[in-house]
C-alpha positions in Angstrom: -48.3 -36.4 -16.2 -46.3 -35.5 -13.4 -43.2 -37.4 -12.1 -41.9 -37.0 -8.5 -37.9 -37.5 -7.7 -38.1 -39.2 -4.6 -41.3 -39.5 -2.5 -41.0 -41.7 -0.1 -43.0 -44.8 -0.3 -45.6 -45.0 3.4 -48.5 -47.5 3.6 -50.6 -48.8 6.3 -48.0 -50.6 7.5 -46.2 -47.6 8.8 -48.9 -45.8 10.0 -49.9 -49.3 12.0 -46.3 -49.5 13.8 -46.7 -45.6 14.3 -49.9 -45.8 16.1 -48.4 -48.6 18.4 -45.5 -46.3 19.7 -47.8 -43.7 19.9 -50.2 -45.2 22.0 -47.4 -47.1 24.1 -46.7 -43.7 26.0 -43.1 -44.6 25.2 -42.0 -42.5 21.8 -38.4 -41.4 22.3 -35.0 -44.0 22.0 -36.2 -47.0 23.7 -37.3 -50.8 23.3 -38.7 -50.0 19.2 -35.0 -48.8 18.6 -33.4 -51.4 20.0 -35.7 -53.5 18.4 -34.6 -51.8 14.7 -31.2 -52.1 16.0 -31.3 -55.6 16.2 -33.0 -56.2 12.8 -30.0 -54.0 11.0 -27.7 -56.2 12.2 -29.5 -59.6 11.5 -29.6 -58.2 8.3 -25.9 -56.7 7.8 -24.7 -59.8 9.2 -23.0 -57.9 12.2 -22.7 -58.4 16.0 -24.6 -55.1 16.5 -26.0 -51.7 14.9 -26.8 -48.1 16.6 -29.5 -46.5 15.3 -29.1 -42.5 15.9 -31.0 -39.5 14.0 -28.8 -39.2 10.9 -26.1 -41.2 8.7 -24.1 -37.8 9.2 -24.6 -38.0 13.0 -22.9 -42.3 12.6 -20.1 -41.1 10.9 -18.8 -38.2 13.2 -19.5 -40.1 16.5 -17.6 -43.2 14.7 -14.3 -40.4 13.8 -14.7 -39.3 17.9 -14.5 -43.2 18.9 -11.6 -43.5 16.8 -9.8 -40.2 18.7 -9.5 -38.7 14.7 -8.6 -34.8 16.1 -6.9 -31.6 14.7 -3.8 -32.6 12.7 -5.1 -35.7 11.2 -6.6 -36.3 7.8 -9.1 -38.5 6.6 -9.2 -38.8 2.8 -12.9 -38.5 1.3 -14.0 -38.2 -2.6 -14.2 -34.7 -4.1 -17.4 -36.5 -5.7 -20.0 -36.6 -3.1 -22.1 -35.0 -0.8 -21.1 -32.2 1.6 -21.3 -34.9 5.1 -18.5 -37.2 3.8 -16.7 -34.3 4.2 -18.3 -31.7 7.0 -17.6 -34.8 9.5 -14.3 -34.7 8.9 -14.0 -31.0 10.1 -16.5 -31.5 12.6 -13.6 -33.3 14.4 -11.0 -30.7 13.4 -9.0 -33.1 11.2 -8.1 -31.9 7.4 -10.1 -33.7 4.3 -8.0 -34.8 2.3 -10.0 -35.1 -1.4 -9.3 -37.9 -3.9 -10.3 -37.4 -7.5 -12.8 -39.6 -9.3 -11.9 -42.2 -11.7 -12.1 -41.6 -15.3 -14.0 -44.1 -15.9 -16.4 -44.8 -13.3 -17.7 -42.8 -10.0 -15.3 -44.4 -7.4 -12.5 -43.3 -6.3 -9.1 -42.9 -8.5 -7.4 -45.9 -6.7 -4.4 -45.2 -7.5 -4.6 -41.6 -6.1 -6.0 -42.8 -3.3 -2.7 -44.9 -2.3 -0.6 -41.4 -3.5 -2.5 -39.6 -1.0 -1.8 -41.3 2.3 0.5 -39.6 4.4 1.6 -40.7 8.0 -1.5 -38.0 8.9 -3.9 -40.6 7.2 -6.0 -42.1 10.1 -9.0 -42.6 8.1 -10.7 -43.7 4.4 -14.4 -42.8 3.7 -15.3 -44.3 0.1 -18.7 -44.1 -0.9 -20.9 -46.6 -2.2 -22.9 -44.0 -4.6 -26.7 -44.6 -6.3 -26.3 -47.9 -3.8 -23.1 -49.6 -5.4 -20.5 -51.1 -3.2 -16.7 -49.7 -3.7 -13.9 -52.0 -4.3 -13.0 -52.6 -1.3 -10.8 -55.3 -1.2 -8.7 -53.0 -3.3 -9.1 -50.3 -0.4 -7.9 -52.9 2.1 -5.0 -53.7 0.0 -3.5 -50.3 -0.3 -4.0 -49.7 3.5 -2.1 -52.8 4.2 0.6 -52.0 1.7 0.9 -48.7 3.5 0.5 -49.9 6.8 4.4 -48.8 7.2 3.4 -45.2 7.8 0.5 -45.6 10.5 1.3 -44.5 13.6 -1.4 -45.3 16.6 -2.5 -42.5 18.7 -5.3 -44.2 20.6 -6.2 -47.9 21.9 -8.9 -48.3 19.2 -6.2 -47.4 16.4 -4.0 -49.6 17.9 -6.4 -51.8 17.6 -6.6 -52.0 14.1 -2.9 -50.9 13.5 -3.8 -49.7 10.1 -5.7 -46.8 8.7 -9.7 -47.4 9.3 -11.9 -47.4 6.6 -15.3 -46.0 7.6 -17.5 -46.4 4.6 -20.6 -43.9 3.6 -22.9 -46.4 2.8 -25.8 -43.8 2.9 -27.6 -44.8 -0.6 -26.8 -48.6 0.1 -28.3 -50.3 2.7 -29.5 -53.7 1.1 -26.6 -53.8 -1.0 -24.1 -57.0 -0.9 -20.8 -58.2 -2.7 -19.8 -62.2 -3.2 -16.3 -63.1 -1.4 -13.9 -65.3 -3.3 -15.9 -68.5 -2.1 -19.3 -66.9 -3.4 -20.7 -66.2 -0.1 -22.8 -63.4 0.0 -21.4 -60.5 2.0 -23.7 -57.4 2.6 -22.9 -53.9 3.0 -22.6 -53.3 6.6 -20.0 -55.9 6.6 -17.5 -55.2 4.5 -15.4 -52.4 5.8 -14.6 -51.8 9.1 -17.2 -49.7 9.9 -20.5 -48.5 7.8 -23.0 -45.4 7.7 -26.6 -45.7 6.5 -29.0 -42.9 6.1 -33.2 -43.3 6.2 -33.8 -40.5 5.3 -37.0 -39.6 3.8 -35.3 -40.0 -0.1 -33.6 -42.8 0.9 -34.9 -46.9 0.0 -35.7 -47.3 3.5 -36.5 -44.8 5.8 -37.4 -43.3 9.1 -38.4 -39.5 7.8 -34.5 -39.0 9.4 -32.3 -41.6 10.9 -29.6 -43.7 10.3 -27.4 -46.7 11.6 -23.9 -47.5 11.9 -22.6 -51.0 12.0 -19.1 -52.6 12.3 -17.0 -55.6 10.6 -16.8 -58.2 13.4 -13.3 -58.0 14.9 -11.8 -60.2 17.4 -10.0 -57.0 18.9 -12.5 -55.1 19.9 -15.5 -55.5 22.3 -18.7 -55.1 20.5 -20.7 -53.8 24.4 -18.1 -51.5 24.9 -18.1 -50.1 21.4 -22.2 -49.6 21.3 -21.6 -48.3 24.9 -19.6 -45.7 23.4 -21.8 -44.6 21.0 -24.9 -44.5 23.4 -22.5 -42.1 25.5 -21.7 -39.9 22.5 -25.1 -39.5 21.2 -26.8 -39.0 24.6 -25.0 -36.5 26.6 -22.4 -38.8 27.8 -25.2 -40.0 30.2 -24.3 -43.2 31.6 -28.2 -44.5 31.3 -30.8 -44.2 28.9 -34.0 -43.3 29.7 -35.8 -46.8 28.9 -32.3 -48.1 31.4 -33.6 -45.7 34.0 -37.5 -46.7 34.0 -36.5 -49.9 36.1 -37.3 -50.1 39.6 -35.0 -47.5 41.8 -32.7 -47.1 38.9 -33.6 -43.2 38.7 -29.6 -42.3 39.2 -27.3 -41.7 36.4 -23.6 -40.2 35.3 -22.6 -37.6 32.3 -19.4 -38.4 32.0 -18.4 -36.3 29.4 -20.0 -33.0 28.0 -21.4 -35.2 25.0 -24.0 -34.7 22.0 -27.6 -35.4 21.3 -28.3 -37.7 18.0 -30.3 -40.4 19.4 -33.4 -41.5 17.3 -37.0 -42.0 18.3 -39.1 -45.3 18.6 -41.2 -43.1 16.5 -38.7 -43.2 13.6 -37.7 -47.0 14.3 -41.2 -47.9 14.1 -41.2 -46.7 10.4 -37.9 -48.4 9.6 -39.1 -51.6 11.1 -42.0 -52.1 8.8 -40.2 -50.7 5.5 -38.0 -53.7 6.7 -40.8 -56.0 6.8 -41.2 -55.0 3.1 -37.5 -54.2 2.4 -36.8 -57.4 -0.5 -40.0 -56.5 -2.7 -38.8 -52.5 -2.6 -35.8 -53.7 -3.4 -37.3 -55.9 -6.3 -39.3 -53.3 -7.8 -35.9 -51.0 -8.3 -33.9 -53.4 -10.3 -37.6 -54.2 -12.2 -37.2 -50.1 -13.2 -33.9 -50.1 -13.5 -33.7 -53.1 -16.2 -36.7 -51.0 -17.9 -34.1 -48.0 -18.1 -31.0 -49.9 -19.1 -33.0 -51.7 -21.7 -34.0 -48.5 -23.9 -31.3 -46.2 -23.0 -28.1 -48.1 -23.4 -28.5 -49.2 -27.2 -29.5 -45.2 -27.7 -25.9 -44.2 -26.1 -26.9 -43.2 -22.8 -24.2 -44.7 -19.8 -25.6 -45.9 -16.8 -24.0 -47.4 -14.0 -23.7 -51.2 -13.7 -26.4 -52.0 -10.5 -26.4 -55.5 -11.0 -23.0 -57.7 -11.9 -22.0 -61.1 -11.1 -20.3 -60.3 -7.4 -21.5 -57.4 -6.7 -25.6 -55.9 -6.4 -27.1 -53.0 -5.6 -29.6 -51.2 -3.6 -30.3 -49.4 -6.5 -30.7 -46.4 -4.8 -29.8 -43.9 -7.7 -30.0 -43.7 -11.5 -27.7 -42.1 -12.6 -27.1 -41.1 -16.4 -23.8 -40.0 -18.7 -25.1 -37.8 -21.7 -21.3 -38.3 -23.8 -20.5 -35.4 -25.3 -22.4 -32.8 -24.2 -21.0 -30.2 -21.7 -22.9 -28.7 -18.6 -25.0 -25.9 -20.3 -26.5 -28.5 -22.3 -27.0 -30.8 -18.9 -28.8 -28.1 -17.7 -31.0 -27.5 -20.6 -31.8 -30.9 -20.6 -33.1 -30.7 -16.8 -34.9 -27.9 -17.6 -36.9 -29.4 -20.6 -37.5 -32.7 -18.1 -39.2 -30.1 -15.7 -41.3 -28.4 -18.3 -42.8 -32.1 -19.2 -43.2 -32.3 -14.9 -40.6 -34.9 -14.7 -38.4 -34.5 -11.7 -34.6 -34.7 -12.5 -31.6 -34.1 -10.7 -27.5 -34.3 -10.0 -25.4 -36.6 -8.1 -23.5 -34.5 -7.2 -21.9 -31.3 -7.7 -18.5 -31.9 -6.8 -17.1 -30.9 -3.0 -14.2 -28.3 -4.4 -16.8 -26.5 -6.8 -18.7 -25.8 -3.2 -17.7 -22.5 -1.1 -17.0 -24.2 1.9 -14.4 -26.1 0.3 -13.2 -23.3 -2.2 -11.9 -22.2 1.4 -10.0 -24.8 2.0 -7.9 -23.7 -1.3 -9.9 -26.6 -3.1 -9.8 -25.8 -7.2 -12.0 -28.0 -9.4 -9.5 -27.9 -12.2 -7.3 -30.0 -10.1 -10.3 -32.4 -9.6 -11.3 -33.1 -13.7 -12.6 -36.6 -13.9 -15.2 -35.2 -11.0 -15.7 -32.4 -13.2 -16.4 -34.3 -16.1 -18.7 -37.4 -14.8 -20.4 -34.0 -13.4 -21.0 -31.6 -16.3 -22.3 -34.9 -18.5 -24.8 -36.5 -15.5 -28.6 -36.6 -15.2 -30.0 -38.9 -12.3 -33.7 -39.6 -13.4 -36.6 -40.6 -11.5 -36.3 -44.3 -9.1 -38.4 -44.8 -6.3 -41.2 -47.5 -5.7 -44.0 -45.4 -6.4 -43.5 -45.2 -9.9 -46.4 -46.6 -11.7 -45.4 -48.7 -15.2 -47.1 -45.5 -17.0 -44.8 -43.3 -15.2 -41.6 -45.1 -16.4 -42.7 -45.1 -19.7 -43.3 -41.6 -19.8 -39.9 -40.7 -18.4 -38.2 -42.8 -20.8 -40.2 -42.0 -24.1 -39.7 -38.0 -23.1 -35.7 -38.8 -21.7 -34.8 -40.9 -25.2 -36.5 -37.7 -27.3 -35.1 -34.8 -25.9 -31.7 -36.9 -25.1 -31.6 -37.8 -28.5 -31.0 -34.7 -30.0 -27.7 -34.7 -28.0 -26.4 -37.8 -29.8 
């Protein structure tokens, strides 16, 4: 029996919305992406969403808005993947990396808060395997060093506080419960939020992504989304559906811009996962509960998905083998793969990568990263899985694991 990672999970359904846009004569940004645009926000709870061509491509347009530049830095985890970071020096500002905490994979809080400098303009947590940060302890160690922000643009001034931009890319779908119980979903919890569809991803669009914003009485939610449709179209004051009207063929760059729009080819897929999005959703926490129920009483840690204020997208499973050291991770991976099941690791951490080794990063200064590293195994979770498929993965995990324990 063979096990996939993470196919991504097409039907009819797709194909259907696909033919549509196809036969429309109209496949590039125009009224499908709008249309996804206005379902992500329905569904984040937020005055508007911008769908462009990558979750990467949302968070370095959203550092450009914010006028984040060479001499600033922008703390990110040294546990993640490489675009938390590359946006940062996309901009020409300095990551700044914050070690995970011992005992979970967010970040060390408390180094966090040691790590802002007047140079801090922005936070970028990430909500990894689809589980929301603390955030409310984020926003309370911006505000308690709130003292040494200093403004540089209007949108900073704006906020008058570090920004926290959050790499939501694993949890779209994901929500937390505020103090009165309301439910409050990812998207709308920090001040601004990345997804990625990518083809691995819950919900995707082959590639794509949104970014959404907290509503703020501050700032002007047209003039924001004009901004991004600038930025991600060549600073070209139309777009092409704006330009189909009547005698409206003339248009403005008004900046040397980039190109990260997405297609109504791509929004047509994300708009009927969407359709389906709640029973994809359903059938990960139904393989997930499988999981937890045969691997926690054998030893095996596993991230807590689902908790009383705070659910998953449960993007990611994500396994702790305690006691074991990397070698043994990796033998363990490798036996998976010669039974055909599909394993992998979230992640490896940024200062063990050469790009960041350049930046004089050392992973022995990182060691909590190191550690939830060298012990982790994410297994097979995508809605494709059949109920033989599960049982397979955790009969052959639970034997060779075993050994280990």
């Amino acid at each position: 029996m063979k096990v996939m990672f993470s196919p991504p999970d097409i039907g009819n359904e797709e194909i259907i919305e696909i033919g549509e846009v196809l036969k429309s004569g109209w496949i590039t940004t125009g009224p499908k992406t709008k249309e996804f645009e206005r379902i992500i926000a329905n569904y984040c709870g937020t005055n508007r969403a911008v769908c462009l061509n990558s979750a990467t491509a949302c968070m370095e347009l959203t550092l450009r808005i914010l006028g984040v530049k060479a001499g600033d830095e922008v703390i990110v985890p040294a546990y993640t993947y490489t675009a938390t970071a590359s946006v940062v020096c996309h901009v020409g500002a300095t990551p700044v990396f914050v070690d995970s905490a011992n005992d979970s994979l967010e970040m060390d809080y408390e180094k966090l808060e040691s790590l802002i400098t007047e140079k801090t303009k922005v936070i970028i947590p990430v909500d990894l395997a689809g589980i929301v940060c603390d955030y409310q302890k984020i926003y309370d160690i911006v505000e308690k060093k709130k003292y040494l922000f200093t403004p540089e643009t209007s949108i900073q001034e704006k906020f008058g506080r570090i920004v926290i931009m959050a790499d939501a890319a694993h949890a779209y779908g994901a929500y937390i419960k505020d103090m009165a119980g309301n439910k409050v979903m990812c998207g709308a919890i920090a001040d601004f939020t990345s997804f990625s569809f990518h083809a691995v991803k819950n919900l995707t669009t082959a590639e794509g992504g949104a970014i959404t914003w907290k509503k703020n009485s501050a700032i002007s939610d047209d003039e924001l989304y004009g901004q991004y449709m600038l930025l991600s179209l060549h600073g070209q004051s139309k777009d092409a559906l704006a330009k189909t009207k009547l005698g409206a063929w003339e248009y403005d760059i008004v900046a040397p811009y980039y190109k990260c729009n997405m297609t109504d080819i791509a929004a047509a897929v994300g708009i009927a996962q969407q359709r389906k999005y709640d029973s994809l959703l359903m059938r990960r926490k139904e393989i997930i509960e499988k999981y937890n129920e045969q691997f926690i009483p054998l030893g095996i840690e596993v991230l807590p998905h689902y908790e009383k204020d705070r659910y998953s997208s449960g993007h990611l499973y994500i396994t702790k083998i305690p006691g074991i050291n990397e070698e043994q991770r990796n033998a363990i991976i490798l036996e998976m793969a010669e039974r055909e099941i599909a394993c992998n690791v979230h992640y490896k951490p940024l200062p063990m990568m050469t790009a960041y080794k350049a930046y004089g990063l050392d992973i022995k200064d990182f060691p909590n990263a190191y550690m939830h590293f060298a012990k982790e195994i994410t297994l097979p979770l995508h809605t494709c899985l059949t109920n033989e498929e599960i049982e397979y993965v955790i009969s052959t995990y639970c034997e060779i694991v075993g050994r280990y324990l």
